[in-house]
C-alpha positions in Angstrom: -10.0 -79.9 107.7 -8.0 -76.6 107.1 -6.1 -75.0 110.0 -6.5 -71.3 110.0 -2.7 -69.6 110.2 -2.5 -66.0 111.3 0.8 -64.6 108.9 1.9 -61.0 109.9 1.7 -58.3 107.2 5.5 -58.2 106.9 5.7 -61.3 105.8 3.2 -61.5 103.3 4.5 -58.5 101.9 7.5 -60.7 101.4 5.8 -63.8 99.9 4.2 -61.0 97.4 7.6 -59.9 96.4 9.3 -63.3 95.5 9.6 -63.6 91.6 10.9 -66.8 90.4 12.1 -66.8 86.7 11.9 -70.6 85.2 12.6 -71.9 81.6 10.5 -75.6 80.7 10.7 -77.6 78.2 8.3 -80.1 78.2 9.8 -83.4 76.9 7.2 -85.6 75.1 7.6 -89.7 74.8 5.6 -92.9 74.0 2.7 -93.5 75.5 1.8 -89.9 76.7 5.0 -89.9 79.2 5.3 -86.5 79.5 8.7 -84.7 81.6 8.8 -81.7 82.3 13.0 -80.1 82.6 12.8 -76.7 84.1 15.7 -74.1 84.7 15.9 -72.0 87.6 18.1 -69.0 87.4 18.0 -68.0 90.9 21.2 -69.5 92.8 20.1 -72.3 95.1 20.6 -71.2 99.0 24.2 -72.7 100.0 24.7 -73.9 103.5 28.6 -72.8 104.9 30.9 -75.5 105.4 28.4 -77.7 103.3 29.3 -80.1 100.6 27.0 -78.8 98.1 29.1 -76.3 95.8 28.0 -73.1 95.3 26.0 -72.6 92.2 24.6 -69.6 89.8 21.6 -72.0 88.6 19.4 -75.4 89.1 17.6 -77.5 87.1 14.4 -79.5 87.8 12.5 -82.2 86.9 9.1 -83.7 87.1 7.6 -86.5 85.0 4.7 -88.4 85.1 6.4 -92.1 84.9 8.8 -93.9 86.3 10.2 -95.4 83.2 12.1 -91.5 83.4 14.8 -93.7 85.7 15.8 -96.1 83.1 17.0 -92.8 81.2 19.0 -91.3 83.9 20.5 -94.8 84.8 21.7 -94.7 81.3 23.5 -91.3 81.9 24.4 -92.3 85.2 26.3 -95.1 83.7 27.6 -93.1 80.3 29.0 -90.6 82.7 30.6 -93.3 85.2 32.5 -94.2 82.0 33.8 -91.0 81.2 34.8 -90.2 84.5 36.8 -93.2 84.9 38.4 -92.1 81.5 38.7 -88.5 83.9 37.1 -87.2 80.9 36.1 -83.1 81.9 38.4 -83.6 85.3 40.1 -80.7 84.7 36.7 -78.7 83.9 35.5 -79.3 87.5 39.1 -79.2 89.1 39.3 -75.4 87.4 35.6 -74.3 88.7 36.5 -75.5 92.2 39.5 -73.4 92.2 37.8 -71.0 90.6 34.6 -71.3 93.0 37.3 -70.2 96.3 
């Protein structure tokens, strides 16, 4: 059952305005696993006094398995090593001073 939703003409007028500029790639595996790694080049809405840094891009991704976590638990884990070598530190100690 749909429910009907009365939107006033300002705001629709804003919904038509709203462009959204993405890149994909669409990342092909065994089996027909399929992921889909899009860019988004709008900044992402920042909430003050928040803990999420303030950003110029995002990324996003959707896949059609779940086998996708194994992968990032491998990158997880590669980049838990390289951070305890403070490998890049000083990249995200500059951007946060930077970032102020």
């Amino acid at each position: 059952m749909c429910a009907r939703l009365d939107v006033k003409n300002s705001e629709t007028q804003d919904a038509q305005n709203l462009h959204l500029t993405v890149t994909l790639w669409l990342i092909s595996a065994a089996n027909n696993e399929k992921a889909i790694v899009g860019i988004n080049y709008q900044p992402p809405t920042v909430v003050p006094g928040a803990d999420l840094a303030k950003l110029q891009r995002a990324v996003c991704m959707l896949s059609n398995t779940t086998a996708i976590a194994e992968a990032w638990a491998r990158l997880d884990h590669k980049f838990d090593l390289m951070y305890a070598k403070r490998a890049f530190v000083h990249w995200l100690v500059f951007e946060k001073n930077f970032s102020q």
